[in-house]
C-alpha positions as CSV (number, residue, x, y, z in Angstrom):
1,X,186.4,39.9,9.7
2,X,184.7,42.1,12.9
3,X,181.4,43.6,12.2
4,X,183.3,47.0,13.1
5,X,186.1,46.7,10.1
6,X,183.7,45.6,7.5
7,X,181.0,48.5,8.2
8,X,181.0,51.2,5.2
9,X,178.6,53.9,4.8
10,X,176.0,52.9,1.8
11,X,174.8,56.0,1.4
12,X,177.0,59.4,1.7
13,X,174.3,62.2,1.4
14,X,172.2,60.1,4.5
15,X,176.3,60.6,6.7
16,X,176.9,63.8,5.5
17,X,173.0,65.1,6.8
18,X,173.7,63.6,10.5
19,X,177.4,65.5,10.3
20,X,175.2,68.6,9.2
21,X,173.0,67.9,12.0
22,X,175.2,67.6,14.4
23,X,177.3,70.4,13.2
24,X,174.4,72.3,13.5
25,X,173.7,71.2,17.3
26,X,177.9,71.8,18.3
27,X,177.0,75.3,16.5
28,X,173.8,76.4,18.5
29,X,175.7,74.9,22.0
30,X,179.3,76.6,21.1
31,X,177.3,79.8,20.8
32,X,174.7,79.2,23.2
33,X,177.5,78.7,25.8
34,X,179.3,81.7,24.9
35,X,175.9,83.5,25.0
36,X,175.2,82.5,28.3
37,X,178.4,82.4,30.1
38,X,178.9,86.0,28.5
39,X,175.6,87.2,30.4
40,X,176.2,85.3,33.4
41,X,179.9,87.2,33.5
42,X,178.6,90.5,32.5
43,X,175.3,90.1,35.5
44,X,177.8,89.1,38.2
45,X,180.1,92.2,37.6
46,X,177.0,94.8,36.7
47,X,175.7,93.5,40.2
48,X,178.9,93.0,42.3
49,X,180.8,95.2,40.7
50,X,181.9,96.8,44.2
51,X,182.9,93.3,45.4
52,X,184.9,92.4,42.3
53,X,186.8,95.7,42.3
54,X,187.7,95.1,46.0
55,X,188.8,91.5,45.1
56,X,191.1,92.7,42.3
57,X,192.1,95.3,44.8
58,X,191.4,98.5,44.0
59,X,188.4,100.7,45.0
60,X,187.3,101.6,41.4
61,X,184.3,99.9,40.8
62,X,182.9,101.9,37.2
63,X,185.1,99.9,34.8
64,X,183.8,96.7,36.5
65,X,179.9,97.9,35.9
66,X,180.8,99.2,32.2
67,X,182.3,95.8,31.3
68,X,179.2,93.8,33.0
69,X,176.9,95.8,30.8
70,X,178.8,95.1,27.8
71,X,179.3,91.4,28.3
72,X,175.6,91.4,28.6
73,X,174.7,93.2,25.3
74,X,177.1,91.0,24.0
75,X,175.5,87.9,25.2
76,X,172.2,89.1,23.7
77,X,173.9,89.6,20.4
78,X,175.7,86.1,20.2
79,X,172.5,84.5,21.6
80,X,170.4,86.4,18.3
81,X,173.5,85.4,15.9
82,X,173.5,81.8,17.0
83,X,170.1,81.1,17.4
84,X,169.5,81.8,13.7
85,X,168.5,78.6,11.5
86,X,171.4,79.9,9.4
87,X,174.1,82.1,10.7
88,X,176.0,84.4,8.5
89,X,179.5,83.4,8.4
90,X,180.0,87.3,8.7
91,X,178.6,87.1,11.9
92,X,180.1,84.2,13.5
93,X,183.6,85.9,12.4
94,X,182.7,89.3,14.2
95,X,181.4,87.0,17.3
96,X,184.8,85.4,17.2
97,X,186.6,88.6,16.2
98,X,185.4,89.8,19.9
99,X,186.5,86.8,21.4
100,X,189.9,87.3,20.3
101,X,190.2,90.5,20.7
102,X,188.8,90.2,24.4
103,X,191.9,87.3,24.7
104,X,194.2,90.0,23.4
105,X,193.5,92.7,25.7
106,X,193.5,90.3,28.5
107,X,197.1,89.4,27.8
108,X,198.2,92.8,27.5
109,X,196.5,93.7,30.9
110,X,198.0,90.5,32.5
111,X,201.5,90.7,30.7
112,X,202.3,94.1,31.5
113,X,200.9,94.3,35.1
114,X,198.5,97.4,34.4
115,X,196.1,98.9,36.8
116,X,198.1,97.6,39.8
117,X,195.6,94.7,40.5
118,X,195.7,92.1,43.2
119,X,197.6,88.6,42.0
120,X,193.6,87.4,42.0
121,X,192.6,89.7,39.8
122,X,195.1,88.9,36.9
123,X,194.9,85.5,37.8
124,X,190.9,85.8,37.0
125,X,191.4,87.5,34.3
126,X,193.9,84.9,33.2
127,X,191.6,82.4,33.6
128,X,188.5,84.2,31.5
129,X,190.5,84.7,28.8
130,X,191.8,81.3,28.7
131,X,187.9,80.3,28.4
132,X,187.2,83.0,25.8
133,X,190.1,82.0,23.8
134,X,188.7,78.2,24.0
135,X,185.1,79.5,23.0
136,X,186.5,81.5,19.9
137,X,189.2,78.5,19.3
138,X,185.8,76.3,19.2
139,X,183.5,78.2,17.1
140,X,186.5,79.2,14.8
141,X,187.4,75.8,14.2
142,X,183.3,75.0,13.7
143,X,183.0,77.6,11.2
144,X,185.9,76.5,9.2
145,X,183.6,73.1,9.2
146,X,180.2,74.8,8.3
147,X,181.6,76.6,5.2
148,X,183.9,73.6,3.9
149,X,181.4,71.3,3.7
């Protein structure tokens, strides 16, 4: 018989402490990702918001700005929420609430053509809320996890 096929865990609580663990590491990346790629999102369209209004073709760059600075307080708030030695599940739902809803209202934009923007601009936003909807589908599934076990 292989090494491999004959190997059982002695000891459950010692496997079920280095699942915690590591559910606990997947937990602070999933959100520290989200955290940062938020901010990172939300700094590039509060600084070039004039630039990224061109490049979705149109000249209004205020809904651009407003959206940077909310991606960024959002960041902050994910990055608190996440960083905490023990989340709330409350929290982690609201974080992946957001998500969601951001995927939603994404769609809706792309789906129905709205603000006349340039194919670029609904193919970026396309693409962000395919990320965003990987992010939530990550942390949702990660949560479900945490409280299970």
């Amino acid at each position: 018989m292989s090494r491999s096929a004959s190997w059982r865990p002695t000891n459950s609580c010692c496997c079920k402490s280095v699942v915690f663990s590591w559910m606990a590491k997947l937990r602070f990346d999933l959100t520290t990702f989200n955290s940062v790629s938020s901010g990172a999102t939300g700094l590039l369209l509060a600084i070039a918001s004039g630039s990224i209004a061109t490049l979705f073709g149109t000249d209004q760059a205020q809904p651009f700005l407003e959206v940077g600075i909310f991606l960024v307080l959002f960041s902050i708030i994910v990055f608190i929420i996440g960083n905490n030695n023990l989340p709330r599940p409350g929290s982690v739902r609201i974080i992946i609430m957001a998500d969601t809803l951001w995927v939603v209202v994404s769609l809706v934009i792309v789906l129905f053509q709205l603000f006349d923007l340039s194919v670029v601009g609904y193919i970026v936003i396309s693409a962000v809320a395919s990320w965003v909807a990987v992010m939530a589908y990550l942390q949702f599934n990660g949560l479900k996890q945490a409280t299970n076990n």
